[in-house]
C-alpha positions in Angstrom: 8.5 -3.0 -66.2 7.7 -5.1 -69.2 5.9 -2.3 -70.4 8.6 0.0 -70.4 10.4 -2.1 -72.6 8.3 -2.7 -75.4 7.4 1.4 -75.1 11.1 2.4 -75.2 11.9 -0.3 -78.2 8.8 1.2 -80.3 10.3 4.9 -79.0 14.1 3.8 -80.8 12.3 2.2 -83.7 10.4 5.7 -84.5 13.5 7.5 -83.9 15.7 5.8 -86.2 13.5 5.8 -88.6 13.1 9.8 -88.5 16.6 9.9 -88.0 17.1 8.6 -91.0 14.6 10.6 -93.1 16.2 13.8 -91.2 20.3 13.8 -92.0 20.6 17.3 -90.5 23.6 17.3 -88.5 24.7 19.0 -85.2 28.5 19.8 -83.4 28.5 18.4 -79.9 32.1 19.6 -78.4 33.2 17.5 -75.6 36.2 20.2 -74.8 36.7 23.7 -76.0 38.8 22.4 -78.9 37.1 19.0 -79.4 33.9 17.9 -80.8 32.0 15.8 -83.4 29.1 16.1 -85.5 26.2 14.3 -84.8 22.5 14.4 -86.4 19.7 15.9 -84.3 17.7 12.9 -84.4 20.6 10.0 -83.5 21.0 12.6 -80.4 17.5 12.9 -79.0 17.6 9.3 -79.4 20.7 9.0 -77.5 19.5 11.4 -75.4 16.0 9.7 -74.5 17.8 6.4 -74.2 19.7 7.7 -71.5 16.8 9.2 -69.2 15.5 5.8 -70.2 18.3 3.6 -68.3 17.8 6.0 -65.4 14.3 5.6 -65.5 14.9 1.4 -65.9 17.5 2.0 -63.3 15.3 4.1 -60.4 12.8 2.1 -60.9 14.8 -1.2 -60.6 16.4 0.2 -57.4 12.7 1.2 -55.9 11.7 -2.5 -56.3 14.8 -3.6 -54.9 14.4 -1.8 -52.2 10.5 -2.9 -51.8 11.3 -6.5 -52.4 13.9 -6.2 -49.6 11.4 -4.2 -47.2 8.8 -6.7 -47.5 11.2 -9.7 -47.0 12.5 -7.6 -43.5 9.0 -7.3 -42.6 8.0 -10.5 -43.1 10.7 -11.6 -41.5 9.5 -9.0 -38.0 6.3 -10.2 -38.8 7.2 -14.3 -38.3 9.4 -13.0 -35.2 7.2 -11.1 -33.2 4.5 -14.0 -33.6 7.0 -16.5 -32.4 7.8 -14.3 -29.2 4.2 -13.7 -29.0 3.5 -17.4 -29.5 6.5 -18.3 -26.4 4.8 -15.3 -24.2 1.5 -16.2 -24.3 2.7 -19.7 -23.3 4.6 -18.5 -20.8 1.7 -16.6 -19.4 0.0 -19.3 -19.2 2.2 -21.9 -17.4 2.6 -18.9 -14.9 -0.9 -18.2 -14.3 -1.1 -22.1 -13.6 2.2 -21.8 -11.1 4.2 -24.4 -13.4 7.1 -21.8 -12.9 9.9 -24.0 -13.9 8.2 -24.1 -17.5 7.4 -20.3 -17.1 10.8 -19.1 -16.6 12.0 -21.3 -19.3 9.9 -20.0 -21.9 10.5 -16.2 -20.9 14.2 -17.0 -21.0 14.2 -17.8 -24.3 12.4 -15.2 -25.6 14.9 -13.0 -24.0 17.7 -15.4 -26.1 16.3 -14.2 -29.1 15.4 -10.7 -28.3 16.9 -9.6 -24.9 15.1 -6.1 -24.6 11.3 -7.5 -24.8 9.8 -5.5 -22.2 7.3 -7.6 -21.1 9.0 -10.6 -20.7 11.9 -8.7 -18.5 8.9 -7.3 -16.3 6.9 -11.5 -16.1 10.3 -12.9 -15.2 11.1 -10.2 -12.5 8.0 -10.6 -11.3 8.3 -14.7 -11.2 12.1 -14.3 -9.7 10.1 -12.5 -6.9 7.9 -15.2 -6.1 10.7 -17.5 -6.0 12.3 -15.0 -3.8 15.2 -14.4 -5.9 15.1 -11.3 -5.2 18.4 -9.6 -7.1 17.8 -11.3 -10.2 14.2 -9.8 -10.1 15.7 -6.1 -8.9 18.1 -6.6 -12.1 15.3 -7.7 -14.6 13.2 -4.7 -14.0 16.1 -1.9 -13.8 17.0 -3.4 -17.6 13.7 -2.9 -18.5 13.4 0.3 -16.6 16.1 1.3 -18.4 14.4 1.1 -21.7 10.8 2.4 -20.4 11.8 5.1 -18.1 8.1 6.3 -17.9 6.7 2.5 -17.6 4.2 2.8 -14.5 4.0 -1.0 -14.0 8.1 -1.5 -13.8 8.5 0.9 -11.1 5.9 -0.8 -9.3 7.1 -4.0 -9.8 10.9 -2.5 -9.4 9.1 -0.8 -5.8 7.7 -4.3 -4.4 10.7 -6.3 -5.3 12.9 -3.7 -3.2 10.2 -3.7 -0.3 10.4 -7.8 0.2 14.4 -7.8 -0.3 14.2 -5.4 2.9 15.2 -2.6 0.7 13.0 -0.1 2.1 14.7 3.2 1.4 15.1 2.5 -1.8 11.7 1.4 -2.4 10.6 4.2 -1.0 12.9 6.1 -3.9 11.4 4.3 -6.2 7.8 4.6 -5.4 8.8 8.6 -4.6 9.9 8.8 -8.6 6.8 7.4 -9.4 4.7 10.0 -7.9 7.3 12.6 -9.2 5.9 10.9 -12.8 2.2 11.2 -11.7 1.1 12.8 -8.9 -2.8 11.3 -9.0 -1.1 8.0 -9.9 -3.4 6.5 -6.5 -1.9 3.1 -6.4 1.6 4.5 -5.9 1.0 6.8 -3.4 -0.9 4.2 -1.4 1.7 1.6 -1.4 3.8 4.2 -1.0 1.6 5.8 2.3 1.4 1.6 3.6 5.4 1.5 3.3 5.9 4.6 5.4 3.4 3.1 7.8 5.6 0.0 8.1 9.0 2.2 8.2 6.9 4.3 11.2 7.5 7.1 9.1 4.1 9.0 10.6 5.0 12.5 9.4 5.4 11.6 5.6 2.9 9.1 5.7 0.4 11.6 7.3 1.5 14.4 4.1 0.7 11.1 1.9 -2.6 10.8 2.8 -4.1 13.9 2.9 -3.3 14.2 -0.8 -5.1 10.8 -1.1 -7.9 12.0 0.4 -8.0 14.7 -2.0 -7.9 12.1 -4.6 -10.3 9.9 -3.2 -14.1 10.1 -4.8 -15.7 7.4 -3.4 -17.8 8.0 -0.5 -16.9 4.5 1.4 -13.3 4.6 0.5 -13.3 8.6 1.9 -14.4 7.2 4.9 -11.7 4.6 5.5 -9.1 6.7 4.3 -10.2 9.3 7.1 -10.1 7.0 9.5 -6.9 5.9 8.6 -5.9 9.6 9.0 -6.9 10.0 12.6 -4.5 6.8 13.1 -1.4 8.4 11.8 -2.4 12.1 13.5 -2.6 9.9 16.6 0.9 8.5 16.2 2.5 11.6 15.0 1.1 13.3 17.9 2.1 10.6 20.2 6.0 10.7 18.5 6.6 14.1 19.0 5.1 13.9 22.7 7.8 11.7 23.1 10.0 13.9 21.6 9.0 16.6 24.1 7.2 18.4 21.7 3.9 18.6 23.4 2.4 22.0 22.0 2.9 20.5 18.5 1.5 17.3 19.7 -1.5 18.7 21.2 -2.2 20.5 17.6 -2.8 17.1 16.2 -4.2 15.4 19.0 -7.0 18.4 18.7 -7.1 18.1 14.9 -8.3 14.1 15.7 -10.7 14.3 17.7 -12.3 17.6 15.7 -12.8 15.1 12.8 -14.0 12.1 15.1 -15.5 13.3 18.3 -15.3 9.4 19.3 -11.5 8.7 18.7 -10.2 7.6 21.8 -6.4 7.4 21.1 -6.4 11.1 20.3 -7.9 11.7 23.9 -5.6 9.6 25.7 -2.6 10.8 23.5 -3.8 14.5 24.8 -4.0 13.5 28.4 -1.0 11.9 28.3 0.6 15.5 26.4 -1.1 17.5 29.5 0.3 15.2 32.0 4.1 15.0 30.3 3.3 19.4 30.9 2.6 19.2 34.3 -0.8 20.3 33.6 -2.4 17.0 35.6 -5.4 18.4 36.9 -6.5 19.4 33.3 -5.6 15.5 31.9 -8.5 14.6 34.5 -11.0 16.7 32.8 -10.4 15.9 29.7 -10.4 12.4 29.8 -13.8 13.0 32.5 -15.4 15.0 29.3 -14.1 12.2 27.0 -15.3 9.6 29.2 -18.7 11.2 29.2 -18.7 11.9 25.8 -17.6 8.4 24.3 -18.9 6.1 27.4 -15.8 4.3 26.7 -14.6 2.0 29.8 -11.4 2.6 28.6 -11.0 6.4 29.7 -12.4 4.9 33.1 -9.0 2.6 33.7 -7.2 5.6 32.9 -8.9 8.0 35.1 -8.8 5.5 38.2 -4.6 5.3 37.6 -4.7 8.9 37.6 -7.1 9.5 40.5 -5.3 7.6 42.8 -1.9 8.7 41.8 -3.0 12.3 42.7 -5.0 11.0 46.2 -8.3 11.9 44.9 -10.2 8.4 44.9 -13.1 10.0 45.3 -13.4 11.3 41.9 -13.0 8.4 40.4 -15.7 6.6 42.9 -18.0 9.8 41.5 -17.9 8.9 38.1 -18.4 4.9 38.6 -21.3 6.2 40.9 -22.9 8.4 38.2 -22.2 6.1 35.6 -24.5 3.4 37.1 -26.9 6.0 38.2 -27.3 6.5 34.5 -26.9 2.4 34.0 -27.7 0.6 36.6 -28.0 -2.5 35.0 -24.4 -2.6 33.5 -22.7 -5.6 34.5 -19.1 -4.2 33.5 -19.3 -1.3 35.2 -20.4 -3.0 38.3 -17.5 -5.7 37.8 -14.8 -3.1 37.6 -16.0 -0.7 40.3 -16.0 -3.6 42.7 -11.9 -4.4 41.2 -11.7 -1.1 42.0 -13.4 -1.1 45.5 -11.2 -4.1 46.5 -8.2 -2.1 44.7 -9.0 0.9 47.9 -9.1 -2.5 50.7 -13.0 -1.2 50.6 -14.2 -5.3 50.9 -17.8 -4.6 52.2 -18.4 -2.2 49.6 -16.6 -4.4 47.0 -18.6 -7.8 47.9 -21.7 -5.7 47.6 -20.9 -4.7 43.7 -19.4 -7.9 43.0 -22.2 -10.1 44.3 -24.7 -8.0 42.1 -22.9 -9.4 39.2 -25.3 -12.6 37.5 -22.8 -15.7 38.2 -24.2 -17.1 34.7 -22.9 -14.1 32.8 -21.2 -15.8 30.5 -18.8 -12.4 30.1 -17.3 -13.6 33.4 -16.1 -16.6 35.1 -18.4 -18.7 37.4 -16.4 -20.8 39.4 -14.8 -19.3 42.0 -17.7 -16.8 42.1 -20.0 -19.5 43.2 -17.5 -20.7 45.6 -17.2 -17.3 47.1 -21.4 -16.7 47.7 -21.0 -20.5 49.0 -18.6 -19.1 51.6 -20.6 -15.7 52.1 -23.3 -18.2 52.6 -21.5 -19.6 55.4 -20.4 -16.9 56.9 -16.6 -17.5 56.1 -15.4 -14.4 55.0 -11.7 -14.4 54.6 -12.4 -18.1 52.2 -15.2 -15.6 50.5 -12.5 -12.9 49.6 -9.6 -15.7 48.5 -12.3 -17.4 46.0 -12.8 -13.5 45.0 -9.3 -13.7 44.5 -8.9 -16.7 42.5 -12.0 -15.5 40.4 -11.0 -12.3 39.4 -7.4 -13.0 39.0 -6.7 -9.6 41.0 -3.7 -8.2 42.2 -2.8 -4.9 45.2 -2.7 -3.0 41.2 -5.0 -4.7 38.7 -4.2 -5.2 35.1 -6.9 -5.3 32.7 -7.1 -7.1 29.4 -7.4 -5.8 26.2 -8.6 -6.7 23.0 -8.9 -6.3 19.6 -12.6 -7.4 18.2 -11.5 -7.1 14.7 -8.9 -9.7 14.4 -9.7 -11.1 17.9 -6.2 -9.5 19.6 -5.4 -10.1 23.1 -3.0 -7.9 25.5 -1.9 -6.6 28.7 -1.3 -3.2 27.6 -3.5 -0.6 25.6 -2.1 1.1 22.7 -3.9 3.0 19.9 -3.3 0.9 17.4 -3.6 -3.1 17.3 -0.5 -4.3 16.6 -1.5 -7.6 14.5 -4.5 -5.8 12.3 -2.7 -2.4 12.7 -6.1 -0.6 12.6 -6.4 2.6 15.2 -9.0 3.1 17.8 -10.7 -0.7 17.6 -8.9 -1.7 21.6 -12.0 -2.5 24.0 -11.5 -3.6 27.6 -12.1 -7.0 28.3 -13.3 -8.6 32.0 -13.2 -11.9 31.1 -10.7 -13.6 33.3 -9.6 -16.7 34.6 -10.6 -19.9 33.3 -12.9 -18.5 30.7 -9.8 -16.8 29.2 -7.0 -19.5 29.4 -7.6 -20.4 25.7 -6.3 -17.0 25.2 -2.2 -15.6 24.6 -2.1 -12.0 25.8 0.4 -10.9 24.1 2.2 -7.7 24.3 2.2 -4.8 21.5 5.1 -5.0 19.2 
């Protein structure tokens, strides 16, 4: 700028002195009728004088301007390190669970700049914690509302509307999500998990085959499967109930193609066959299924059966066999002497039952040993009460389940634990009586 100056001054200097040496004159008119004379020299000097205030005057306005730009900026600058400096502090006193000192620090952040993104998701997400639950929803919509494509809000928005009990809108929300990204994986499983909890089988079975097809890793592939074959079992089983057995035996079928050993998708079959009339053909199956899986299960199922159609025979056949093939299985032994005593058969049911080691530690001793005491003596009729009293048995007997992955008890089989929630992990249980008080058998939710 300083330069400028001394140019233009040296620039007039030279000019006034040529103007001076040069007189030569020239008319400038101002209107048609109106002008004056002026010399050639005094107007090129005028004239660079002129495009030298402009000059002066752009430039002056350019570094103006800059000044004022780098001033703004450095203003941003100090302002966005402030917030930065109040954020990371906040993270931290969350990360620690001092959340009284979190939520203060993210509040005033927000004081100062109301539409920081981040701090509007971290105090959504700490409002969840605390459970305040429509201050978090409200938090993440405003900053939804300025990141419509921000992947973390709408999971974040998702889970705050799943613990408020929101479902259907979580669902939306989760739903919009995929609608963003359709390989987005972590949506569409909490989004699969949510229509699991809502017993939504149908949609949660269309969410997980596309899962699968995302899926790469081999271990992960495999649990996802098997997670499949749980909801084809319960969509089968919901539309048996809903009469629609054909459609119900197509997924059934489609189970136990993938897992030959998935024995709710047998049962859930049967059970079709049965709801169709078609009883006789329930029997084979489960008998194929039986053979096929060895589980004791299919056995409890096929004895109900057998003796609801008058046929105890068959069932008696397939205890028989099974021992032929294992005769030192203890289980089998114990239940086909319940089931002896079940058909009044008590000769043939002492003779199975006293096979059974009394220090089995599967079943209770007590009462057993009371009962050979008794058979010892001679006294019958006290040998089949201690029978009783040891085997807990009833005209019908009840058999207990459980659940060896979280260690479930219950009364009643279903396909699907109902406190892990995993499919096909039920086993029959014989222990009984005083080995099993410790235990609640509970029923299924």
């Amino acid at each position: 700028m300083r330069f400028l100056v001394v140019f233009f001054i040296f620039l007039f200097s030279v000019l006034a002195y040529l103007a001076y040496q040069n007189p030569n004159t020239v008319t400038v008119y101002l209107t048609q009728d109106q002008g004056f004379e002026i010399s050639i020299i005094a107007l090129a000097l005028l004239s660079m004088a002129f495009g030298g205030l402009v000059v002066i005057f752009v430039v002056g306005v350019r570094g103006t301007r800059n000044a004022f730009l780098n001033w703004r900026q450095t203003r941003h600058r100090k302002r966005e390190e402030k917030i930065l400096n109040l954020y990371n502090e906040g993270m931290n006193a969350f990360l620690s669970k001092r959340y009284s000192e979190a939520a203060a620090l993210f509040e005033k952040i927000l004081l100062g700049s109301p539409n920081h993104i981040p701090t509007l998701l971290r105090l959504g997400n700490l409002q969840r914690i605390q459970r305040n639950y429509g201050e978090a929803i409200r938090l993440h919509r405003k900053a939804r509302g300025l990141d419509e494509r921000n992947v973390e809000l709408l999971l974040a928005l998702a889970r705050d509307l799943e613990e408020a009990r929101r479902y259907e809108e979580a669902v939306q929300a989760l739903r919009e999500l995929v609608r963003m990204d359709e390989s987005n994986l972590t949506a569409l499983l909490k989004l699969r998990d949510l229509l699991i909890r809502l017993e939504r089988w149908e949609e949660a079975h269309d969410q997980q085959e596309v899962i699968l097809r995302l899926t790469l890793l081999e271990k992960e592939s495999k649990e996802e499967l098997s997670l499949l074959l749980g909801l084809k079992y319960e969509l089968g089983h919901q539309v048996t109930e809903r009469g629609m057995t054909d459609k119900a035996r197509r997924y059934f079928k489609e189970a136990i193609k993938m897992d030959r050993n998935f024995l709710p998708a047998y049962i859930g079959l049967g059970m079709a066959q049965i709801r169709e009339g078609r009883v006789k053909d329930a029997g084979e199956l489960w008998e194929k299924a039986y053979w096929t899986t060895s589980n004791v299960i299919l056995l409890h199922r096929l004895e109900d059966l057998y003796l609801d159609m008058g046929e105890p025979e068959k069932i008696l056949r397939i205890y028989h066999e099974s021992l032929i093939r294992d005769p030192k299985n203890q289980i089998l032994k114990f239940y086909l002497g319940k089931l002896y005593y079940r058909l009044e058969m008590v000769d043939d049911a002492f003779e199975a039952l006293s096979g059974i080691d009394p220090t089995d530690p599967k079943f209770p001793d007590l009462h057993k040993i009371l009962g050979n005491l008794y058979i010892r003596k001679g006294d019958l009729t006290a040998a089949v009460e201690e029978f009783k009293k040891s085997l807990n048995l009833r005209k019908r007997v009840l058999v207990p389940y459980y659940c060896p992955v979280c260690d479930y008890h219950t009364m009643e089989w279903s396909g699907r634990c109902a406190r892990c929630g995993r499919w096909n992990t039920y086993e029959a249980s014989p222990i009984m009586g005083e080995q099993s008080s410790s235990k609640v058998y509970l029923k299924p939710a």
